[in-house]
MARTORTI-802214 format. One record per atom (N, C-alpha, C, O): residue in one letter; atom name; x, y, z. Coordinates in Angstrom, 3 decimals, decimal comma, padded with zeros to 6 digits. Layout:
N
 rest atom        x        y        z
    A   CA        X        Y        Z
...
//
This chain:
78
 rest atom        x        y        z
    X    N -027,432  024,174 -066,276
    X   CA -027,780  023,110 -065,385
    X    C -028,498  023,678 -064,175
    X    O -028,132  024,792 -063,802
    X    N -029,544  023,021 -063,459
    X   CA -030,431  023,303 -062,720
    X    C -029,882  022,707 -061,489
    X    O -029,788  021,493 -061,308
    X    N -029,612  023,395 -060,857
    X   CA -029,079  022,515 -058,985
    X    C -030,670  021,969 -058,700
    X    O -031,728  022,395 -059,163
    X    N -030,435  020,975 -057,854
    X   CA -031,099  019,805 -057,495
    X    C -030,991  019,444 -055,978
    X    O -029,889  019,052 -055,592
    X    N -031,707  019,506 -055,344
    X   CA -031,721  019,672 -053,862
    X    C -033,199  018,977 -053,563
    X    O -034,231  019,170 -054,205
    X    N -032,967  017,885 -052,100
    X   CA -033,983  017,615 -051,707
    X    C -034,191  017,606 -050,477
    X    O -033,294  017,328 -049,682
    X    N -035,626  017,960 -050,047
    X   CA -035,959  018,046 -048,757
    X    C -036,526  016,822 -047,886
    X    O -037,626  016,379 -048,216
    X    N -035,927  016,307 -046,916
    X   CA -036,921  015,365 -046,230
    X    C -037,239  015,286 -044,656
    X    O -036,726  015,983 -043,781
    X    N -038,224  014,254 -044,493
    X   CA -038,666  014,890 -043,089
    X    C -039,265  013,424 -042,899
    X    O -039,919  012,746 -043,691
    X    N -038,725  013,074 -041,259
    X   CA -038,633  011,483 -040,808
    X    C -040,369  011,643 -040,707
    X    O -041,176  012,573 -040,689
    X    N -040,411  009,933 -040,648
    X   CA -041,941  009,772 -040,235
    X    C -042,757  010,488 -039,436
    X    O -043,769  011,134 -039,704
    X    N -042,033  010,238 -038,138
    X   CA -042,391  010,956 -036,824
    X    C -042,497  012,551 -036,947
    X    O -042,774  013,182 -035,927
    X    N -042,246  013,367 -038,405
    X   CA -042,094  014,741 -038,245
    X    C -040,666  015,562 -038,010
    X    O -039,504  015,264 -038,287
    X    N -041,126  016,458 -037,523
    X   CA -039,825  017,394 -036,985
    X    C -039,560  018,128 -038,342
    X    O -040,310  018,387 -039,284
    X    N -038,020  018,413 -038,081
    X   CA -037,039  019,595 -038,978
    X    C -036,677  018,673 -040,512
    X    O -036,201  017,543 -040,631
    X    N -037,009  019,422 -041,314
    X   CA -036,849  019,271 -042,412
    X    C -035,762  018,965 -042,962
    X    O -035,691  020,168 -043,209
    X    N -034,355  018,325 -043,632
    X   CA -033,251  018,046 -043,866
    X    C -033,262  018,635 -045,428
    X    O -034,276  018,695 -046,123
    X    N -032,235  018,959 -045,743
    X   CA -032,029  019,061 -046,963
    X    C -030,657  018,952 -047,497
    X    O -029,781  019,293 -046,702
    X    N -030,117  018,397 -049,127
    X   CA -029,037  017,683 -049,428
    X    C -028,897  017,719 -050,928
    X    O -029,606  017,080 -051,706
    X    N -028,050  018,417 -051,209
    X   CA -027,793  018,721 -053,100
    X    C -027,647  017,411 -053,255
    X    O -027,106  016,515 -052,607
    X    N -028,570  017,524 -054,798
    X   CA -028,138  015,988 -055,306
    X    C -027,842  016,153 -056,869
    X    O -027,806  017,255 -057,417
    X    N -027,646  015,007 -057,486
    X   CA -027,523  014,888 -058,562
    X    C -028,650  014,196 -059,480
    X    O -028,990  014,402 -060,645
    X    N -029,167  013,149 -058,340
    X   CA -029,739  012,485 -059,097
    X    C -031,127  011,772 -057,365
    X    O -030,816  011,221 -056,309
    X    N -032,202  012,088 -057,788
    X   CA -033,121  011,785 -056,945
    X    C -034,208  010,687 -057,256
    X    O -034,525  010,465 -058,425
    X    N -034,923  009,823 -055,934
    X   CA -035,477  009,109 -056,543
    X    C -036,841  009,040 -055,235
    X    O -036,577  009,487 -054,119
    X    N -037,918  008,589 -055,454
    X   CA -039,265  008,658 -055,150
    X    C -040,039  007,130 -055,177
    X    O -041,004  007,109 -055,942
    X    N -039,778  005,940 -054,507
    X   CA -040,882  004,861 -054,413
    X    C -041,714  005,089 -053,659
    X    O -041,631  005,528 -052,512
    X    N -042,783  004,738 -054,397
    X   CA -044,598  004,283 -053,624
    X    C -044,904  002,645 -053,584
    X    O -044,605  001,819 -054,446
    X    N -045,347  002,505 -052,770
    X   CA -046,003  001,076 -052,682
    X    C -044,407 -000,057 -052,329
    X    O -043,503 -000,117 -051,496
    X    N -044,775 -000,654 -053,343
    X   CA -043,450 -002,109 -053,760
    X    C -042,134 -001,668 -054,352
    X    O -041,134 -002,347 -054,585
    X    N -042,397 -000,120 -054,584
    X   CA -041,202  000,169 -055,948
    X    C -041,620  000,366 -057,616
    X    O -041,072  000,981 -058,531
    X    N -042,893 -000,485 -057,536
    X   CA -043,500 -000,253 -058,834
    X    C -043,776  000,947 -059,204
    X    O -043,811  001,216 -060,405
    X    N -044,029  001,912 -058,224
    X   CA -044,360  003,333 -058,687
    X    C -043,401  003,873 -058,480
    X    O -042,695  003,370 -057,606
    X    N -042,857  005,254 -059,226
    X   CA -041,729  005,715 -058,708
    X    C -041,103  006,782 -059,451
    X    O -040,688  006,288 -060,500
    X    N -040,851  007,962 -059,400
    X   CA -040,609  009,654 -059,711
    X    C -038,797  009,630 -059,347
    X    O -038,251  009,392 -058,269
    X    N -038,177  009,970 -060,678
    X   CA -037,117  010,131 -060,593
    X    C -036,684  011,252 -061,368
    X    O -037,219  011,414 -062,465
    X    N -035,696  012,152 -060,935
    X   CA -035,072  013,326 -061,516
    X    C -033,652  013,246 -061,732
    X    O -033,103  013,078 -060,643
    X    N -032,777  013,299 -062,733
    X   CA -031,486  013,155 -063,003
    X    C -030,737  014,758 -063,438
    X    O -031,476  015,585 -063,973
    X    N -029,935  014,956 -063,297
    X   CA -029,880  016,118 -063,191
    X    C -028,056  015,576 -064,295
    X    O -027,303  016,522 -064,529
    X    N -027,705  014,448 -064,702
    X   CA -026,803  014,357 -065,691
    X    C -027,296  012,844 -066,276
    X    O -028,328  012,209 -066,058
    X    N -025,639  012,424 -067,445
    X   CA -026,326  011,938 -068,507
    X    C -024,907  011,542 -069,196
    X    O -023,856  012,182 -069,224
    X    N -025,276  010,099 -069,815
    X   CA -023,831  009,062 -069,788
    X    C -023,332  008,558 -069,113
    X    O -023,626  008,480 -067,920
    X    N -022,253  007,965 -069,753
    X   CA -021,494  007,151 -068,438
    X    C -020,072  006,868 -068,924
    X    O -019,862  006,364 -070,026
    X    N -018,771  007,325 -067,776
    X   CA -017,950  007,069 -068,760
    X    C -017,607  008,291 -068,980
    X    O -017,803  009,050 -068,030
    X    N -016,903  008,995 -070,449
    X   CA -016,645  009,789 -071,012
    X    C -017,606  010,472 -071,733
    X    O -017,435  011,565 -072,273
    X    N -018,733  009,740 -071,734
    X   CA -019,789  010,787 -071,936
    X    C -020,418  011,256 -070,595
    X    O -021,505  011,711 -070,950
    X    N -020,353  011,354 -069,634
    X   CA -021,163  011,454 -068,675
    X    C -020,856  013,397 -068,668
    X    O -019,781  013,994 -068,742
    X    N -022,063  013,869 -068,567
    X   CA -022,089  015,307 -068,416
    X    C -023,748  015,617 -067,412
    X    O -024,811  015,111 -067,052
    X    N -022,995  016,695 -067,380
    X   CA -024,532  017,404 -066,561
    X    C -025,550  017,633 -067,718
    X    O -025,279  017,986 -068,866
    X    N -026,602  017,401 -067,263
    X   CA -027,502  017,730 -068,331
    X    C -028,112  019,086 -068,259
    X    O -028,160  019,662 -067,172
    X    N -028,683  019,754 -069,571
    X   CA -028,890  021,222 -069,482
    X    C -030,680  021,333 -068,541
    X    O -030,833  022,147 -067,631
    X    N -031,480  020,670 -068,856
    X   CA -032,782  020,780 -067,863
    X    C -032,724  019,161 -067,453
    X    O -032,529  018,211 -068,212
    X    N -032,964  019,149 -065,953
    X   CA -033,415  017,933 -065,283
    X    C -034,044  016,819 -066,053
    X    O -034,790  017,211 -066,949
    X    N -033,947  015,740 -065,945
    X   CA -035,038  014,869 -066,571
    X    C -035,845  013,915 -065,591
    X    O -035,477  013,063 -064,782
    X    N -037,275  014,461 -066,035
    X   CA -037,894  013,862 -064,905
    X    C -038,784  012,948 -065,177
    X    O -039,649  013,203 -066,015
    X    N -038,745  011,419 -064,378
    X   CA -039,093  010,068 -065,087
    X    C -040,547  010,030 -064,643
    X    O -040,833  011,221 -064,767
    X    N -041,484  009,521 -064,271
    X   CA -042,895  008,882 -063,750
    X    C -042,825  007,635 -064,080
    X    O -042,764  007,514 -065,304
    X    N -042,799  006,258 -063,289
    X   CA -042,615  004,864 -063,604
    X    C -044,141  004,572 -062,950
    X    O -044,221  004,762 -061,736
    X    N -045,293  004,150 -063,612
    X   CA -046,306  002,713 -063,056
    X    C -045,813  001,647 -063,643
    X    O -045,480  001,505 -064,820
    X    N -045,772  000,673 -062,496
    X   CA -045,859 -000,837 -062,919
    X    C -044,419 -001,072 -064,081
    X    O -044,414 -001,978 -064,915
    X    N -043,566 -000,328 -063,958
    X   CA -042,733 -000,699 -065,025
    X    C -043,247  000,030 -066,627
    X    O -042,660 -000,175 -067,689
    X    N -044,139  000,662 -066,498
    X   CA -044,251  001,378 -067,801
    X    C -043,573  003,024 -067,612
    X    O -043,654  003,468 -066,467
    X    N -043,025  003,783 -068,495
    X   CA -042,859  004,749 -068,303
    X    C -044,126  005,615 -068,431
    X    O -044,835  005,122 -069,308
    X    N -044,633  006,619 -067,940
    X   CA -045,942  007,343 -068,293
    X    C -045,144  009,079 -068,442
    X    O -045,621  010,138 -068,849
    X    N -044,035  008,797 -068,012
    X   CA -043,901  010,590 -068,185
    X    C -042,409  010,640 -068,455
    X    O -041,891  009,837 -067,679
    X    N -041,492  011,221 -069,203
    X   CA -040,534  011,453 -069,490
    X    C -040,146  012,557 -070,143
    X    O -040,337  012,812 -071,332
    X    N -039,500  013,319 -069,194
    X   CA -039,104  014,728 -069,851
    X    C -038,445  015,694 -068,957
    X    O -037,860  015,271 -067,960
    X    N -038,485  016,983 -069,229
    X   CA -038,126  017,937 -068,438
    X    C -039,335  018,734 -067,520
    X    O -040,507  018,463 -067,781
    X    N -039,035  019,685 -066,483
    X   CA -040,048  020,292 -065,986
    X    C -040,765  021,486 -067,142
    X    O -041,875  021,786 -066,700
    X    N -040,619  021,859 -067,794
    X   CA -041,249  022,334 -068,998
    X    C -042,350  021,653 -069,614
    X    O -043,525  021,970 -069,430
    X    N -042,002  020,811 -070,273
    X   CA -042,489  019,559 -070,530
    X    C -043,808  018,815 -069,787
    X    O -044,755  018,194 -070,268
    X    N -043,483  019,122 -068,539
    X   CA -044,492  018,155 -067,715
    X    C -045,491  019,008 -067,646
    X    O -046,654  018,795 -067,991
    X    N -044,926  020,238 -067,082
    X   CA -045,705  021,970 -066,615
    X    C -046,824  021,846 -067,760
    X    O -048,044  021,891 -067,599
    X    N -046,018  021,658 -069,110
    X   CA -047,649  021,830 -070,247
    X    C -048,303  020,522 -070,204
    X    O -049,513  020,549 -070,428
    X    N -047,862  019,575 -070,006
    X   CA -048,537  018,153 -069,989
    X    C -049,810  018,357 -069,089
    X    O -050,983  018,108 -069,371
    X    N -049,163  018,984 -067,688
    X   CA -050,377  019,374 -066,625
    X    C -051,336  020,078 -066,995
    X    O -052,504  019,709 -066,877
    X    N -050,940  021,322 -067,554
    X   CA -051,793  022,378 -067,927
    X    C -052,267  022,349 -068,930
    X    O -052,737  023,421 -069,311
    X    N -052,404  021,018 -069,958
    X   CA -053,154  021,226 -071,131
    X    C -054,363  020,494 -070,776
    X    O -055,303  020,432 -071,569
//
């Protein structure tokens, strides 16, 4: 499992914050756009950490990217 940590920084600027997570999320615009990383998986008695992150890309309610950072890394680079 991959620790998961995010950095943020208010409008106005300044010092950077940062905060282990489990599960992160990213809206643009309305919400329609939107980058999410889960870092587990189930619910319940299945719920476990997952072995690589899974990282979503949402337009408009369609999924366009689903996978791990591996995954995306060659998606980019091909």
């Amino acid at each position: 499992m991959a620790d998961l940590s995010i950095q943020t920084q208010g409008v106005k600027g300044g010092n950077t914050q940062s905060k282990k997570a489990g599960y992160m999320l990213a809206c643009f615009e309305d919400e329609s756009q939107r980058i999410s990383i889960d870092n587990f998986e189930g619910r319940g008695e299945t719920y476990k950490e997952r072995e690589a992150p899974l990282i979503e890309v949402i337009d408009n309610g369609a999924t366009i990217f689903s996978g791990t950072f591996a995954e995306l890394k060659a998606k980019l680079n091909a």
